[in-house]
Each structure stands twice: as structure tokens, then as C-alpha cells.
mmCIF file as gemmi writes it, N, C-alpha and C atoms, coordinates in Angstrom:
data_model
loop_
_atom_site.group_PDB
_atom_site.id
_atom_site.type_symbol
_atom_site.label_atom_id
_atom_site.label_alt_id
_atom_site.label_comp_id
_atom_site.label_asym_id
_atom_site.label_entity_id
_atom_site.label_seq_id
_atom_site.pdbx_PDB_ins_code
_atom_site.Cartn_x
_atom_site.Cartn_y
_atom_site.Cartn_z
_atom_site.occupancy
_atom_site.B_iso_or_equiv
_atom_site.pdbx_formal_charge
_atom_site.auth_seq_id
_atom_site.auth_asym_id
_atom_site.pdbx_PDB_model_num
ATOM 1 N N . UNK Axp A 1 ? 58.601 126.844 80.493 1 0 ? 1 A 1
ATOM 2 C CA . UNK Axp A 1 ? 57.435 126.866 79.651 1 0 ? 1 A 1
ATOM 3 C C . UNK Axp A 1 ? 57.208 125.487 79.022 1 0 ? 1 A 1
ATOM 4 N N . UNK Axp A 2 ? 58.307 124.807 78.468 1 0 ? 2 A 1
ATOM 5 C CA . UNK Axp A 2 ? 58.117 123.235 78.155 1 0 ? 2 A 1
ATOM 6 C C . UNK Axp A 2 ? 57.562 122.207 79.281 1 0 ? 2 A 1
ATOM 7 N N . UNK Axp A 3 ? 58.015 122.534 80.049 1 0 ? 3 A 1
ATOM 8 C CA . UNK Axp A 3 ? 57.605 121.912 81.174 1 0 ? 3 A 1
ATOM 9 C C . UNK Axp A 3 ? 56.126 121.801 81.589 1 0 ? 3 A 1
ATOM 10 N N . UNK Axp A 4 ? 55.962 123.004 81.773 1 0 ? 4 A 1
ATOM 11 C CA . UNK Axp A 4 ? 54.54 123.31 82.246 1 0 ? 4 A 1
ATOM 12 C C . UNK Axp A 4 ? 53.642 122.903 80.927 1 0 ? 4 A 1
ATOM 13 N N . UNK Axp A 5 ? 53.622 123.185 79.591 1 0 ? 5 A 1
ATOM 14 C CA . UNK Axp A 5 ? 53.155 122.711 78.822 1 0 ? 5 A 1
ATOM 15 C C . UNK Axp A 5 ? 53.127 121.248 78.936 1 0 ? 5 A 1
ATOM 16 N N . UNK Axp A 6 ? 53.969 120.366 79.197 1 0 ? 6 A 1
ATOM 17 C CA . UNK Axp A 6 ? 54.117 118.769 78.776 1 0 ? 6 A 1
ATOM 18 C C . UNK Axp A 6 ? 53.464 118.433 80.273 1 0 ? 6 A 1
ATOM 19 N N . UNK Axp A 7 ? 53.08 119.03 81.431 1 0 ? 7 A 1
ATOM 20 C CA . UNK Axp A 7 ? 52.792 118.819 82.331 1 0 ? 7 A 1
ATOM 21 C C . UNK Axp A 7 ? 51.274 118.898 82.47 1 0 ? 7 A 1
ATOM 22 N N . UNK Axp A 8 ? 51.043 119.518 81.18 1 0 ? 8 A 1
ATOM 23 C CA . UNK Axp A 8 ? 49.497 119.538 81.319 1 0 ? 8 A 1
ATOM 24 C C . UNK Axp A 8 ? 49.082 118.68 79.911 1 0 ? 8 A 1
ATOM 25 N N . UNK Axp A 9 ? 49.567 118.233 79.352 1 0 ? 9 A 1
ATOM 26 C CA . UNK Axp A 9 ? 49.719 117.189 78.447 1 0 ? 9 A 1
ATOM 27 C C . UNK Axp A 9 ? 49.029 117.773 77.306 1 0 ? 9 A 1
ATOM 28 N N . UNK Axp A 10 ? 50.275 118.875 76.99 1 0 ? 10 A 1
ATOM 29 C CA . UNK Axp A 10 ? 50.13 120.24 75.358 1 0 ? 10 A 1
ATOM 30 C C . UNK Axp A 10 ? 50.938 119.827 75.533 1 0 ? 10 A 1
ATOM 31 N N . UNK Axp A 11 ? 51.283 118.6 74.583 1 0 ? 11 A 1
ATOM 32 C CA . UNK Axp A 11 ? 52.522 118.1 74.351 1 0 ? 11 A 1
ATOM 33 C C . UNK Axp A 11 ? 52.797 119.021 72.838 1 0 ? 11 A 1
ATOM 34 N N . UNK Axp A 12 ? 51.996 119.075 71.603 1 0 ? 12 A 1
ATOM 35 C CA . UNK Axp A 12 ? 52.393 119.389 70.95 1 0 ? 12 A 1
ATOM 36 C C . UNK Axp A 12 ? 52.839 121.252 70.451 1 0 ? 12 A 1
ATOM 37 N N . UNK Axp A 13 ? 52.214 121.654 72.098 1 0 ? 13 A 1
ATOM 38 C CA . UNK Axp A 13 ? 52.712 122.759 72.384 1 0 ? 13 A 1
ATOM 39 C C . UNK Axp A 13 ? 54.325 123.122 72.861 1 0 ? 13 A 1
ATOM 40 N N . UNK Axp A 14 ? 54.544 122.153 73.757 1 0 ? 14 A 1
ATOM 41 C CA . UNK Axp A 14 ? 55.635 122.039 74.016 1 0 ? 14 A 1
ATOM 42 C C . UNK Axp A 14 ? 56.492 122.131 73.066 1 0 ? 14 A 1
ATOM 43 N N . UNK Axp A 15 ? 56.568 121.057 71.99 1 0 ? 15 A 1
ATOM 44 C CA . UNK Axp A 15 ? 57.56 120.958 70.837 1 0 ? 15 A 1
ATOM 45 C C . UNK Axp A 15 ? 57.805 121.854 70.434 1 0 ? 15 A 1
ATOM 46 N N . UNK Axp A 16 ? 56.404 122.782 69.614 1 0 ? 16 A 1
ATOM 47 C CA . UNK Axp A 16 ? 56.042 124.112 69.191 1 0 ? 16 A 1
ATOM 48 C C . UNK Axp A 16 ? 57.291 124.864 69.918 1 0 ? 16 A 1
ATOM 49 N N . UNK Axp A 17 ? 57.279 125.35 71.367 1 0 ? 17 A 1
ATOM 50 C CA . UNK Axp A 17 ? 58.337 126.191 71.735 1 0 ? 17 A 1
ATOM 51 C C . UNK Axp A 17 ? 59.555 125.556 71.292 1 0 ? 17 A 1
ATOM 52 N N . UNK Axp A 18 ? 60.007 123.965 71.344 1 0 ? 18 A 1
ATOM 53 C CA . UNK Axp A 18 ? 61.581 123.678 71.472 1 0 ? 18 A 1
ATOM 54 C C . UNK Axp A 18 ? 61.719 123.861 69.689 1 0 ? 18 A 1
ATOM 55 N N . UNK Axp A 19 ? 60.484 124.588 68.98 1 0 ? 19 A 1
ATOM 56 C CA . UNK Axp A 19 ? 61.248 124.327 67.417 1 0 ? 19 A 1
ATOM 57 C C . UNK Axp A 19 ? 61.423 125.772 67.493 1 0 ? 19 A 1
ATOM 58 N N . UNK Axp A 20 ? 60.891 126.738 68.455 1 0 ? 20 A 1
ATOM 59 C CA . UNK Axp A 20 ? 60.878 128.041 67.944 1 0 ? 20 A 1
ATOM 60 C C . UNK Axp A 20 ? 62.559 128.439 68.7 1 0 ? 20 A 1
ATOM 61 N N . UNK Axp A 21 ? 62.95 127.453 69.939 1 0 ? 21 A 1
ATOM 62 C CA . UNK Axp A 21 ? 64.094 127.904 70.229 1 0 ? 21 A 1
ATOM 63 C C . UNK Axp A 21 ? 65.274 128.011 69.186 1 0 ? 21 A 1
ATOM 64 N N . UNK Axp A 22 ? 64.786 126.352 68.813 1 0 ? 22 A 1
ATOM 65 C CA . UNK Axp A 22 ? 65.988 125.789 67.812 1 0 ? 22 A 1
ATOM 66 C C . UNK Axp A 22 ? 66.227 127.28 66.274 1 0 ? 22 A 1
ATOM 67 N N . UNK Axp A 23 ? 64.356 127.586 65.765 1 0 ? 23 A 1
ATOM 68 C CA . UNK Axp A 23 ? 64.784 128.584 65.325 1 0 ? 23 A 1
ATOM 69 C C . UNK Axp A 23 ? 65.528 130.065 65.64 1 0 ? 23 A 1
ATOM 70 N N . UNK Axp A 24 ? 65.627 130.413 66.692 1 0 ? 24 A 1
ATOM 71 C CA . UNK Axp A 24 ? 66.063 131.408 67.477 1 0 ? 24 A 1
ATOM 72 C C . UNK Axp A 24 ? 68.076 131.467 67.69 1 0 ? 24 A 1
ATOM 73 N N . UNK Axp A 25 ? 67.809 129.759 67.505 1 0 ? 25 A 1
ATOM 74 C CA . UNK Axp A 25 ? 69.589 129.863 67.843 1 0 ? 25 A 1
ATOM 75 C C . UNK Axp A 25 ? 69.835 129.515 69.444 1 0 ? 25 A 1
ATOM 76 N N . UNK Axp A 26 ? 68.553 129.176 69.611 1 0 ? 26 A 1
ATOM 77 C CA . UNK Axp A 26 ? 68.96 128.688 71.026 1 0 ? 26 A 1
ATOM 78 C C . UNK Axp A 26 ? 68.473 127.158 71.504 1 0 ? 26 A 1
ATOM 79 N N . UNK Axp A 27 ? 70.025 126.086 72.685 1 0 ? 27 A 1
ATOM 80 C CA . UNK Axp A 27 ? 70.308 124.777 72.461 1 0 ? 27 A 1
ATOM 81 C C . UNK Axp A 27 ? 69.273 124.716 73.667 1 0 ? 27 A 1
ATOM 82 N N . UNK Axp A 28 ? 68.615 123.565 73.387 1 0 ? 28 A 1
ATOM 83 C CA . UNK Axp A 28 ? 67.834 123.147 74.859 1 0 ? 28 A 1
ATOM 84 C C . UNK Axp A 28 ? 68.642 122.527 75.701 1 0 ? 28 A 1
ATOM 85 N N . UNK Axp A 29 ? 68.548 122.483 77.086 1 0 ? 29 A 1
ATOM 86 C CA . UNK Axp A 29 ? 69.276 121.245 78.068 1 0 ? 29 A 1
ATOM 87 C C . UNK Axp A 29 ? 68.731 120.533 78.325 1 0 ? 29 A 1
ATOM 88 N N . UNK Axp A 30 ? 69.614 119.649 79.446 1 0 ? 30 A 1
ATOM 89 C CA . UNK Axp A 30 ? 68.936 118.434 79.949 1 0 ? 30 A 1
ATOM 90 C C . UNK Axp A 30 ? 67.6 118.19 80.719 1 0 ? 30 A 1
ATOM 91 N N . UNK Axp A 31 ? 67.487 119.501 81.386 1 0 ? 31 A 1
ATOM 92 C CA . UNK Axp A 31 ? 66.309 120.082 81.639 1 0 ? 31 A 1
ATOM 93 C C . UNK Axp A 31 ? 64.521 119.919 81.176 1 0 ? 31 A 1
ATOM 94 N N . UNK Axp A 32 ? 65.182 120.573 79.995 1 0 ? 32 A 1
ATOM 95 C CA . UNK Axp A 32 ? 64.195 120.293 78.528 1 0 ? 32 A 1
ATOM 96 C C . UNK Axp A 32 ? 63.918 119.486 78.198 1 0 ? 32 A 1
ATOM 97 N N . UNK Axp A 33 ? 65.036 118.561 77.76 1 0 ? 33 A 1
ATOM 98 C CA . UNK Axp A 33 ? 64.326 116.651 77.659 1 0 ? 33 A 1
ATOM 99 C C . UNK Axp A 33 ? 63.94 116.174 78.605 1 0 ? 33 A 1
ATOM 100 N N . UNK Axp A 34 ? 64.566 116.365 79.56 1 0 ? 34 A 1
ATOM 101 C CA . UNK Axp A 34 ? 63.375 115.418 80.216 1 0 ? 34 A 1
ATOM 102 C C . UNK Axp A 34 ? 62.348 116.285 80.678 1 0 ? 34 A 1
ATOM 103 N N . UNK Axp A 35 ? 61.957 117.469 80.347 1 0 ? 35 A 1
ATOM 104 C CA . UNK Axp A 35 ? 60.375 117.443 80.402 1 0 ? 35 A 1
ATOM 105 C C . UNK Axp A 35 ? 59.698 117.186 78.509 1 0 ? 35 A 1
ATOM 106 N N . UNK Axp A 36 ? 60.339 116.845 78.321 1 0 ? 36 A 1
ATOM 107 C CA . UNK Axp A 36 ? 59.972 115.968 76.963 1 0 ? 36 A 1
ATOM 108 C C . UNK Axp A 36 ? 60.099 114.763 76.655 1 0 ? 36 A 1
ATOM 109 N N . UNK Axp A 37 ? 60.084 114.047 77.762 1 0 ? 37 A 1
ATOM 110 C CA . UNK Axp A 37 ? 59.947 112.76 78.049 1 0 ? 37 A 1
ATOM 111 C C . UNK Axp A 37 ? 58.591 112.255 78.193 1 0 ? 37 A 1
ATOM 112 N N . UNK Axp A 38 ? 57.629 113.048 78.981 1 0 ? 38 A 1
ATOM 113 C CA . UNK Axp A 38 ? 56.362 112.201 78.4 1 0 ? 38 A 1
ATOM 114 C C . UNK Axp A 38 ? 55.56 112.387 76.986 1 0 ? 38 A 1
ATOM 115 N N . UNK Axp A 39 ? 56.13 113.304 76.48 1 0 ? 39 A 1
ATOM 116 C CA . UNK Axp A 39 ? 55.824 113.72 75.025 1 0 ? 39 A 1
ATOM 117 C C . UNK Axp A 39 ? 56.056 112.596 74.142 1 0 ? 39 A 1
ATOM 118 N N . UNK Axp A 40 ? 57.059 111.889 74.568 1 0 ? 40 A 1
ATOM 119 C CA . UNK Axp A 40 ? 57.941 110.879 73.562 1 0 ? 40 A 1
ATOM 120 C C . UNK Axp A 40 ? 56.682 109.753 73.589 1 0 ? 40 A 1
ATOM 121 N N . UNK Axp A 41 ? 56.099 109.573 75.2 1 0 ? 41 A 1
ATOM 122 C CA . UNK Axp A 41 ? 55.192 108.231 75.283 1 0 ? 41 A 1
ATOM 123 C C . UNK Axp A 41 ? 53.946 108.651 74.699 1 0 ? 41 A 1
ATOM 124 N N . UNK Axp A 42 ? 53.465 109.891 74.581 1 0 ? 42 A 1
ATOM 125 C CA . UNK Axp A 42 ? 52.006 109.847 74.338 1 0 ? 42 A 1
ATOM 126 C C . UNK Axp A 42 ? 51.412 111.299 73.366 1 0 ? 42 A 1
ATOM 127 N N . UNK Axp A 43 ? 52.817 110.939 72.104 1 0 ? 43 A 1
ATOM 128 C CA . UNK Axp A 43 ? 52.351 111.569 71.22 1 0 ? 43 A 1
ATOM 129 C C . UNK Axp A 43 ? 52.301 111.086 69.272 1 0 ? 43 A 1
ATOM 130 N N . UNK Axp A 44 ? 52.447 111.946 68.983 1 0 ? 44 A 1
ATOM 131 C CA . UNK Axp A 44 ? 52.544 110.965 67.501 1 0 ? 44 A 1
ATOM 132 C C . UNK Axp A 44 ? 54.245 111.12 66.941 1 0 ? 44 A 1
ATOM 133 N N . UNK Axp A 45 ? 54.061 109.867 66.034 1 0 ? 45 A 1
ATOM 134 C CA . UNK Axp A 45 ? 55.679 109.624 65.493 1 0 ? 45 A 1
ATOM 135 C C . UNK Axp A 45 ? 56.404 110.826 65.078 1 0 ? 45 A 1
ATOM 136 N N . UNK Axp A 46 ? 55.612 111.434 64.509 1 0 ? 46 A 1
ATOM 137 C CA . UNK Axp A 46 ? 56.279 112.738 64.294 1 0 ? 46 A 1
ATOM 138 C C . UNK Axp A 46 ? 56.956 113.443 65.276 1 0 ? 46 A 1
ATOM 139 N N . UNK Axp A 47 ? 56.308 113.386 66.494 1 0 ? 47 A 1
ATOM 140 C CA . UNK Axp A 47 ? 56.982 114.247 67.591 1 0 ? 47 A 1
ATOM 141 C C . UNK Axp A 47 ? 58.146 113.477 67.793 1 0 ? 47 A 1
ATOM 142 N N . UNK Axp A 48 ? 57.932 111.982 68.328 1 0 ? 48 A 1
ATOM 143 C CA . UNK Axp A 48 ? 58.553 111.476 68.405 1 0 ? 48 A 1
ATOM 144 C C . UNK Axp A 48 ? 60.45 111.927 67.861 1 0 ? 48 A 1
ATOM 145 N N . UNK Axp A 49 ? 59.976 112.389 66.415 1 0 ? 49 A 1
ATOM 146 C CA . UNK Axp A 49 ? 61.178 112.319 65.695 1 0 ? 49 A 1
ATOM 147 C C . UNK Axp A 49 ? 61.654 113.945 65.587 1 0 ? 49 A 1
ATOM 148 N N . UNK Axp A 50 ? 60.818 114.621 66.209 1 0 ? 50 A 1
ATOM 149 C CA . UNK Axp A 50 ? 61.749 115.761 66.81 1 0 ? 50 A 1
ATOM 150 C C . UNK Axp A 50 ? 62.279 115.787 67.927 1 0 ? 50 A 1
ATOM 151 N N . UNK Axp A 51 ? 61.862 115.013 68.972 1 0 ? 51 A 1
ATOM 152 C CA . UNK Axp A 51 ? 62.528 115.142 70.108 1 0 ? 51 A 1
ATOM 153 C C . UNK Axp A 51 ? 63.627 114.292 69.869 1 0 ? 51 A 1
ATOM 154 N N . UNK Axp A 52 ? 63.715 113.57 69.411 1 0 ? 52 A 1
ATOM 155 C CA . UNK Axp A 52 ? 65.068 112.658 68.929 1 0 ? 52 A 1
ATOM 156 C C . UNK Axp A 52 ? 66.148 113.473 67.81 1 0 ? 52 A 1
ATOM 157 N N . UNK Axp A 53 ? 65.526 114.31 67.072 1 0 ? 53 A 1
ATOM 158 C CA . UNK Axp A 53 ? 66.682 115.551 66.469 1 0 ? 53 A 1
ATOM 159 C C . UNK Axp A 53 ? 66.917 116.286 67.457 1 0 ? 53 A 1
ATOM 160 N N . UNK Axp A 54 ? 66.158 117.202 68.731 1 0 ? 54 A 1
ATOM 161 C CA . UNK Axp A 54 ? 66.773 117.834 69.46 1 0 ? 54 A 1
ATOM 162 C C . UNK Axp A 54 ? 67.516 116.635 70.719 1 0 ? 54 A 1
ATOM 163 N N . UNK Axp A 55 ? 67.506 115.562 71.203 1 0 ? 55 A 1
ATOM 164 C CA . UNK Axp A 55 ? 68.085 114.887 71.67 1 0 ? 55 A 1
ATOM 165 C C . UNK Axp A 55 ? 69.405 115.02 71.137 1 0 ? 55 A 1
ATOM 166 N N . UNK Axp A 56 ? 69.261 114.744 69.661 1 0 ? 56 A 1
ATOM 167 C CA . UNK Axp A 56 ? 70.822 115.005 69.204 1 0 ? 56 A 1
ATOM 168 C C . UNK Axp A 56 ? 71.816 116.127 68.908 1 0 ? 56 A 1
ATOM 169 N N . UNK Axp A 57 ? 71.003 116.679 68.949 1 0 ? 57 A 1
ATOM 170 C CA . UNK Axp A 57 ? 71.57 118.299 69.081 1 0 ? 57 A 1
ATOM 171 C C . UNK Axp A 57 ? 72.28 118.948 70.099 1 0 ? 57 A 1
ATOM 172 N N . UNK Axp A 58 ? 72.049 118.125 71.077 1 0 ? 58 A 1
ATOM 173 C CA . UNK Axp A 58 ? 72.747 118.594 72.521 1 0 ? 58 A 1
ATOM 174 C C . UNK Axp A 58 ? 73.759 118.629 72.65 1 0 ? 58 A 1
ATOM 175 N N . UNK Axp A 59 ? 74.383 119.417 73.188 1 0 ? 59 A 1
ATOM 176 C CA . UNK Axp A 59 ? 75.921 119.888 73.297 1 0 ? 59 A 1
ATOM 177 C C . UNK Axp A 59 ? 76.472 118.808 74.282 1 0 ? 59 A 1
């Protein structure tokens, strides 16, 4: 679902799901970032600085 979201460039949809995982209790993979990799180039700082908390979050 991140994927396909960031693939159609709902980037800030995307996030939307990886905050509802994080609320849920569930870790994203490597998977996940990098389909949150073009999110990082062509969104606002803010996103920016969640994908860099779930970057760090990774097991």
C-alpha cells in the first residue's frame, strides 16, 4: 500500500499509513523505505523528518 501510494506520488498518503503502522505496533522494512524514497525528494521537511524517525526505528 506504501508503495503504490508513493508510486503515484500520494506521498503524503503514504506516510499517513507508515504513522498508522508505527501506531498499531507495527516495524516497517526495508521494503518500505525504499518505497519512501521518493517521498524524501519531493516532499516537505516535515515528511522528510518522519521518514528519517522511521529510518531509525528499524530493527
Amino acid at each position: 500500500m506504501v508503495a503504490r501510494y508513493a508510486q503515484n506520488m500520494r506521498f503524503d498518503d503514504a506516510l499517513e499509513i507508515c504513522q498508522e503502522m508505527e501506531d498499531l505496533g507495527q516495524k516497517p522494512d526495508g521494503g518500505t523505505m525504499a518505497s519512501l524514497m521518493p517521498a524524501v525528494a519531493n516532499t516537505s521537511s516535515e515528511n522528510v523528518l518522519c521518514v528519517e524517525k522511521i529510518f531509525l526505528n528499524l530493527e
